[in-house]
KEKE-3310 file (N, C-alpha, C; in steps of 0.2 Angstrom, whole numbers, plus 5000, padded with zeros to 4 digits):
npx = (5102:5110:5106:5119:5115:5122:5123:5109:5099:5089:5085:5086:5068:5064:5055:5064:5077:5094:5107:5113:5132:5138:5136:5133:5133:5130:5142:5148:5154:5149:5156:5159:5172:5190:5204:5213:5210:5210:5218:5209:5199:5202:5204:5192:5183:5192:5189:5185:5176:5164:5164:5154:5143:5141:5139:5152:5165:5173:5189:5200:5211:5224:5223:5210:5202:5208:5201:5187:5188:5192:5180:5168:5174:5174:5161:5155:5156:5148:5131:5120:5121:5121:5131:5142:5156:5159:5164:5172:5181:5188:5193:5192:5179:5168:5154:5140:5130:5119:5109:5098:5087:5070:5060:5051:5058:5069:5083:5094:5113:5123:5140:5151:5167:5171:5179:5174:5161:5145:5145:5134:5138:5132:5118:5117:5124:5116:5103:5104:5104:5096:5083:5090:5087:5073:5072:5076:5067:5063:5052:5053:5062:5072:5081:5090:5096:5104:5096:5101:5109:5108:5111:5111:5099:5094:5100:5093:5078:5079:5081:5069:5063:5051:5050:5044:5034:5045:5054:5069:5082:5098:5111:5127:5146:5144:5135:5119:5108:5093:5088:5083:5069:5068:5060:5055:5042:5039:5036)
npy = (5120:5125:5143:5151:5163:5174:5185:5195:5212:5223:5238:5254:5260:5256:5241:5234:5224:5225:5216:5199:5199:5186:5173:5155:5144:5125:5123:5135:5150:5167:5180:5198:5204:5205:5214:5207:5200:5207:5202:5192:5198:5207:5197:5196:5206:5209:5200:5193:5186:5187:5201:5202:5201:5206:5221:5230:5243:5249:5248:5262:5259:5251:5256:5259:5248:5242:5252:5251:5238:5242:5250:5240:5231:5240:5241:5230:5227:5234:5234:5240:5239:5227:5217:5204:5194:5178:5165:5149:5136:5145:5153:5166:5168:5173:5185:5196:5211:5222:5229:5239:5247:5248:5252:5238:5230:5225:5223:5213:5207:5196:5188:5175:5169:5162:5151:5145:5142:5135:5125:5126:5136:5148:5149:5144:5152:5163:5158:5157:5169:5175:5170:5173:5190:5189:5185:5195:5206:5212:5208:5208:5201:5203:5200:5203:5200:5198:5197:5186:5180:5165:5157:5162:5167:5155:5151:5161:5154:5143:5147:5151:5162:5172:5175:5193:5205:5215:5224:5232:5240:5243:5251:5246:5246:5250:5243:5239:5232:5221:5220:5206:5206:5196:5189:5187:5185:5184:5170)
npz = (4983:4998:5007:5017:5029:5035:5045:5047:5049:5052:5044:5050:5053:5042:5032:5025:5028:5029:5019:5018:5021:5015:5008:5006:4995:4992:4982:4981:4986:4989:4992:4999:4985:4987:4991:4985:4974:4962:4950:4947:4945:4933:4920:4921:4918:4909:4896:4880:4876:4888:4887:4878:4882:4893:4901:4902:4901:4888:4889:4893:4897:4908:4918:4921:4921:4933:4940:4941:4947:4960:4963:4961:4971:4984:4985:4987:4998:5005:5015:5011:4997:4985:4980:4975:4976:4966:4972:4968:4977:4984:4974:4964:4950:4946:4948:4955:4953:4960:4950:4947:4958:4961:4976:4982:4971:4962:4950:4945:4938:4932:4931:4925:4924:4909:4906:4917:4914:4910:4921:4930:4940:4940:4938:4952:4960:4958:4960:4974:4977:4977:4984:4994:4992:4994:5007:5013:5011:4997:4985:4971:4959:4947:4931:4916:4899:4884:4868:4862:4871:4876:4886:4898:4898:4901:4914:4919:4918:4926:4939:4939:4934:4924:4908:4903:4897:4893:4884:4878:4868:4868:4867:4861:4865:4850:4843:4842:4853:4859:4873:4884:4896:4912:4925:4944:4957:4974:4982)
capx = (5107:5107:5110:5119:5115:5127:5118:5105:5097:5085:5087:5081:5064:5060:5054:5067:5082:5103:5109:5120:5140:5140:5131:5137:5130:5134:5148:5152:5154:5147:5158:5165:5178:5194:5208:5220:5206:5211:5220:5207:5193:5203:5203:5186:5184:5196:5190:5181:5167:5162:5160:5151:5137:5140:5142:5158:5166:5179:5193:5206:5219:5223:5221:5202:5198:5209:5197:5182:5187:5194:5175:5166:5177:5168:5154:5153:5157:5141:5128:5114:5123:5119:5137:5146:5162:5157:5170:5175:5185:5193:5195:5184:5177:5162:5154:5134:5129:5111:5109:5093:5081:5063:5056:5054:5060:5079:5087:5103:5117:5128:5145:5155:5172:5168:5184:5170:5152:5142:5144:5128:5140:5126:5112:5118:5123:5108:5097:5107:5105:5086:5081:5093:5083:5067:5072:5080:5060:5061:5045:5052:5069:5072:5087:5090:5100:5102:5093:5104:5112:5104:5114:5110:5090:5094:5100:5087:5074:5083:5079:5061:5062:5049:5052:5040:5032:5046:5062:5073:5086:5103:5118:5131:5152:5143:5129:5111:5105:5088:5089:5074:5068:5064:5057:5052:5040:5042:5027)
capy = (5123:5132:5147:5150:5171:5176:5189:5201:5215:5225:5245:5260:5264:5254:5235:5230:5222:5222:5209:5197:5201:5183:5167:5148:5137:5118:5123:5143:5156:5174:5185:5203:5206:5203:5213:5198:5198:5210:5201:5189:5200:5212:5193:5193:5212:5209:5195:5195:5182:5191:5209:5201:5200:5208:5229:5232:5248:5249:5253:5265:5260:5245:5258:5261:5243:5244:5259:5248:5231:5244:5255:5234:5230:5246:5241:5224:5229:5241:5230:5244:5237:5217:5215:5199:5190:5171:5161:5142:5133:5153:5159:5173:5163:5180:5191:5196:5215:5225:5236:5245:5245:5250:5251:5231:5228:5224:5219:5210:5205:5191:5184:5169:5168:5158:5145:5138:5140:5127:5120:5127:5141:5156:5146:5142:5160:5170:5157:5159:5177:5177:5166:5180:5194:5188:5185:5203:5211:5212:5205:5203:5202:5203:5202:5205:5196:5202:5192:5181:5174:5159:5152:5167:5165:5149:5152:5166:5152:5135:5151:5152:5168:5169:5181:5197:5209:5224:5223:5237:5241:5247:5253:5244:5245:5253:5240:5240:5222:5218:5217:5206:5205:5191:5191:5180:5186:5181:5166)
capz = (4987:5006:5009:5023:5029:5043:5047:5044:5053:5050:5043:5053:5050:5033:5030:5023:5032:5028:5017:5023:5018:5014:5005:5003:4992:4989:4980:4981:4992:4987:4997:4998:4985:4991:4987:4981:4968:4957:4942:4943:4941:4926:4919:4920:4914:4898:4894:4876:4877:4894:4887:4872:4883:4902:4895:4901:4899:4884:4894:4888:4900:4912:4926:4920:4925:4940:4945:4941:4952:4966:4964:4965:4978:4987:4984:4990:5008:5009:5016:5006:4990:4981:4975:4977:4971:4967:4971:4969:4979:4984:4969:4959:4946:4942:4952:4954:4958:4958:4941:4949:4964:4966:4982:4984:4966:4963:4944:4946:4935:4933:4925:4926:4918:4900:4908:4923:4913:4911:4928:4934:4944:4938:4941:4961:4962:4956:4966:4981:4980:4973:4990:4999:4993:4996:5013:5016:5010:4990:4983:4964:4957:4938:4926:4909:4895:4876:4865:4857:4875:4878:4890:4900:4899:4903:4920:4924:4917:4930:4945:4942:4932:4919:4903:4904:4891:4895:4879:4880:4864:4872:4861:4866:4862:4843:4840:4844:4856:4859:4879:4886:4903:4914:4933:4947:4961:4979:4982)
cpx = (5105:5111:5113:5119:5119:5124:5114:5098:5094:5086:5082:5076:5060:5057:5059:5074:5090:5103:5116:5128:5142:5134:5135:5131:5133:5141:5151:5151:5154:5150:5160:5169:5183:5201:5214:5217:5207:5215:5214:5201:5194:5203:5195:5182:5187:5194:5184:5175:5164:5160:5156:5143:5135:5143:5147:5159:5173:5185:5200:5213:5218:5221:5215:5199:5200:5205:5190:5181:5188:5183:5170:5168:5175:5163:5151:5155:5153:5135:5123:5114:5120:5126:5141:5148:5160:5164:5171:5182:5191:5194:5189:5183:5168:5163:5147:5130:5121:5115:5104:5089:5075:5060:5058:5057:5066:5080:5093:5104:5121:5135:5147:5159:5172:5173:5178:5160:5151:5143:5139:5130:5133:5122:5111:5118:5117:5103:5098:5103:5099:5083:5085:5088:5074:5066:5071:5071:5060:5056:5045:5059:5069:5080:5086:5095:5098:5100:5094:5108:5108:5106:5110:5103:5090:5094:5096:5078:5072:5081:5073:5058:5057:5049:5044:5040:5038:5054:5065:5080:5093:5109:5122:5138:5149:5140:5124:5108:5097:5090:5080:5077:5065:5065:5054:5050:5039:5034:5023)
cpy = (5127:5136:5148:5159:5173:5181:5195:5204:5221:5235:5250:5261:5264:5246:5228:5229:5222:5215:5207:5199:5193:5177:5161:5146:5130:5119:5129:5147:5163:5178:5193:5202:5209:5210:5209:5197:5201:5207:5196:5190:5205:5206:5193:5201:5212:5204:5195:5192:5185:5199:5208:5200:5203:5217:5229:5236:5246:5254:5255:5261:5253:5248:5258:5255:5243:5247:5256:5241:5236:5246:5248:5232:5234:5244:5236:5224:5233:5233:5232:5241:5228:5216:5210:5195:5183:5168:5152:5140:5139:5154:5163:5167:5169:5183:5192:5202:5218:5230:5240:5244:5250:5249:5243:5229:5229:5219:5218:5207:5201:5189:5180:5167:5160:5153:5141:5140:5134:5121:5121:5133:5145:5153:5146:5148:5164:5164:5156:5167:5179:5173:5172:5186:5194:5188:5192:5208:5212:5208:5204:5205:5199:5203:5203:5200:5199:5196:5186:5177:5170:5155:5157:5168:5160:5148:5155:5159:5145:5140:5153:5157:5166:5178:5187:5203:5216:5220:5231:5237:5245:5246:5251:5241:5244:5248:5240:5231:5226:5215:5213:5203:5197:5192:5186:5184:5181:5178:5170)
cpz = (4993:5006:5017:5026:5036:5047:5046:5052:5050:5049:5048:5048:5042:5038:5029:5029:5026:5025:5019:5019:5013:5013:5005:5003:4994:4987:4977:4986:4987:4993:4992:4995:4987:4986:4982:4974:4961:4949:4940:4940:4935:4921:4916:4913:4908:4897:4887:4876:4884:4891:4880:4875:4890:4898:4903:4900:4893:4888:4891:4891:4906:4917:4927:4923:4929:4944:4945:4946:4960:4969:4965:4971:4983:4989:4985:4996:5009:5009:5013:4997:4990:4977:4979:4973:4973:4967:4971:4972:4982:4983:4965:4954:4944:4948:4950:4956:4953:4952:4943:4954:4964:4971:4983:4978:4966:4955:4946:4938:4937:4930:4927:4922:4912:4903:4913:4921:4912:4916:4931:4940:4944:4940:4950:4962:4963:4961:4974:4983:4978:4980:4994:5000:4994:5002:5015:5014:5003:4989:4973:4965:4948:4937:4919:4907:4886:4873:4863:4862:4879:4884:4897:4903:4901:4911:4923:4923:4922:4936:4945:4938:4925:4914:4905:4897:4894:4891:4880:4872:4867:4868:4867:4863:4851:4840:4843:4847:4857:4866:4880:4894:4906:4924:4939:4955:4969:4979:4989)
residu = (UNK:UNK:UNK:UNK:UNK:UNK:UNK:UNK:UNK:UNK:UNK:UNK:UNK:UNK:UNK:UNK:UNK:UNK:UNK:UNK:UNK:UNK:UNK:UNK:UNK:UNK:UNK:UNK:UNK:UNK:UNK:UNK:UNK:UNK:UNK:UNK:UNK:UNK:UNK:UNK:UNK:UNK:UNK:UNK:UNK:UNK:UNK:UNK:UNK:UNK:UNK:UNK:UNK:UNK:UNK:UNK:UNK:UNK:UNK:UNK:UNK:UNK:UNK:UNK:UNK:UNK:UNK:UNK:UNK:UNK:UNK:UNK:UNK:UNK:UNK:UNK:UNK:UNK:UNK:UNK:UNK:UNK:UNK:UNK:UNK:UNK:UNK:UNK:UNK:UNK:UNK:UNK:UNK:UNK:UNK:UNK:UNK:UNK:UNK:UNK:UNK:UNK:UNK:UNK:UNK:UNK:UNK:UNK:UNK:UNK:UNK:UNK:UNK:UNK:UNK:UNK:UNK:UNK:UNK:UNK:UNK:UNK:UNK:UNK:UNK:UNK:UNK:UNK:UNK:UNK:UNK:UNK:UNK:UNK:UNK:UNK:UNK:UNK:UNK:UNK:UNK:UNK:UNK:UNK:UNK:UNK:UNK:UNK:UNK:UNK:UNK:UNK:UNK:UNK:UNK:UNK:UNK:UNK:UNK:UNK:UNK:UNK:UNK:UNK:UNK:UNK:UNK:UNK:UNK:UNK:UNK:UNK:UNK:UNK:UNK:UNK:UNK:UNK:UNK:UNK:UNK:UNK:UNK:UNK:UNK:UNK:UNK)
# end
């Protein structure tokens, strides 16, 4: 798939450059969440095979996830941030945002509501956005996946990433996973 990066510009005074606001694939568009988005990203927030494997917070109240697509929605208008709503055909359909940065290093996160996987969406995404950051000055990009989502490894496995000696055990909604890592160095 090609990226296509609308435009990038370079930060005062570092290395690194501004990531674009905006991605297309073949067949998705990684933009800013949109307000319009909201029901279909609380869709994607309540959704239980989704928090079965993306942590999620247990939200006491529908406003709590309202407060969480508004604080992504934020978040994906800061050109500092890696947060982008994956869309098919113009509708949300996941969403992909950073979970840590060092220096050149950046772990990301992915979902893609359980109605449109297995099309190879997550795979187009993350390698969109794994060719993005490499452009913009990162030199590795890692994710994670709890042990037993396969599908998951799968994707970070189809983007080049090759698993790494570093597990992590993370309490998660009152049971203990086995996170493991996988990572892919820019050539």
């Amino acid at each position: 798939s090609t990226v296509e990066i609308t435009h990038i510009t370079k930060r005062d005074g570092t290395q690194m450059k501004e990531r674009p606001l905006q991605l297309h694939t073949a067949r998705l568009q990684l933009l800013p969440i949109r307000e319009s988005d909201e029901s279909d990203m609380l869709r994607i927030f309540l959704n239980p095979e989704v928090c079965k494997t993306y942590m999620i917070p247990r939200f006491q109240s529908r406003d709590e996830a309202v407060r969480l697509f508004h604080r992504f929605r934020e978040l994906s208008e800061d050109s500092g941030r890696v947060v982008f709503g994956i869309y098919l055909q113009s509708r949300l359909i996941g969403f992909l945002n950073d979970v840590l940065r060092e220096e050149d290093s950046i772990e990301i996160g992915y979902v893609i509501h359980p109605n449109c996987q297995n099309n190879g969406y997550a795979t187009e995404a993350v390698s969109a956005v794994v060719q993005m950051l490499f452009s913009v000055g990162y030199t590795t990009v890692k994710a994670a996946a709890f042990a037993g989502n396969i599908a998951s490894m799968r994707v970070m496995e189809k983007c080049g990433m090759t698993r790494i000696d570093l597990t992590e055990d993370i309490e998660y909604r009152g049971k203990t996973y086995r996170c493991v890592y996988c990572e892919l160095t820019r050539p």
